[in-house]
C-alpha positions in Angstrom: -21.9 47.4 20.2 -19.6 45.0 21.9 -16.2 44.0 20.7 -17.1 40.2 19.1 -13.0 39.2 19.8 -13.2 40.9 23.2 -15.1 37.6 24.9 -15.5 36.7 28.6 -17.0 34.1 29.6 -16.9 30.0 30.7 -15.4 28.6 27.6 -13.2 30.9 25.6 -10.4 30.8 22.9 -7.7 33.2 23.0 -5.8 33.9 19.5 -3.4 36.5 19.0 -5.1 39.4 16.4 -8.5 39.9 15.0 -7.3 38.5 11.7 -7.1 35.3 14.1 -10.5 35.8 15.7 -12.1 36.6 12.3 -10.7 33.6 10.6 -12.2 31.2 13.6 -15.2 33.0 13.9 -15.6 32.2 9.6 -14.4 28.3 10.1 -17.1 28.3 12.5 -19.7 29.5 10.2 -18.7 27.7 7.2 -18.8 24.2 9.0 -22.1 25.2 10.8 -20.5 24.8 14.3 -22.8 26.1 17.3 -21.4 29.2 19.4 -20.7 27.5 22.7 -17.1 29.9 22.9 -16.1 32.8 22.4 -13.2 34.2 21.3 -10.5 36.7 23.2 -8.1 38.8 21.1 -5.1 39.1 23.0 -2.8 41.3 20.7 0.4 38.7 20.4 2.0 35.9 21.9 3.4 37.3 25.0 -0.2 38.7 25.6 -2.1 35.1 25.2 0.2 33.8 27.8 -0.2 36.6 30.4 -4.1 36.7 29.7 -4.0 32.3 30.1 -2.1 33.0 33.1 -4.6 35.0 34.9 -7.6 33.4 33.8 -6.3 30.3 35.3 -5.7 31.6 38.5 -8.3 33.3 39.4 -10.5 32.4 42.3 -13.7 31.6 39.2 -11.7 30.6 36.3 -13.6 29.6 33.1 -14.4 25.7 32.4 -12.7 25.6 29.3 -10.4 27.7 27.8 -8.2 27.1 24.1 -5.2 28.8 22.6 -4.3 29.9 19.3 -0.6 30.9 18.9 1.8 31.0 16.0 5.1 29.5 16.4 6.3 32.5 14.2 10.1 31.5 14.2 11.9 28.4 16.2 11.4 25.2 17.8 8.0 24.2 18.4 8.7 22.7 21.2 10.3 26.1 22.8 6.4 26.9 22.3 4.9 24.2 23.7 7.3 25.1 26.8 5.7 28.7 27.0 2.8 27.3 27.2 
């Protein structure tokens, strides 16, 4: 059975854990949103970053892709800058 936070594909949303990936996948249930995404589970912060990184550069990169990081502790902003 594949991995349902483990996604690839032309539109994707990349979160940090599967508590993230479980928690959109029920938003998107509970307000009746089609599946046109699917969802990556990175592992953390530093993870989404690296994995955005290389999705963006490679030669067929998806159409759309979306983030879903914590700020955890700090500036927002200093997060908007690793991103």
């Amino acid at each position: 059975m594949p991995d349902i936070c483990k996604y690839e594909g032309n539109s994707v949303l990349l979160v940090e854990g599967k508590t993230d990936c479980h928690s959109i996948l029920a938003l998107c249930k509970f307000f009746n949103l089609p599946q046109t995404f699917g969802i990556y589970q990175c592992g953390n912060d530093i993870r989404i970053l690296k994995r955005l990184n290389a999705l963006i550069i490679q030669p067929d990169p998806p159409e759309f892709v979306g983030v879903v990081i914590d700020v955890d502790t700090g500036n927002i902003q200093n997060r908007w800058l690793q991103i």
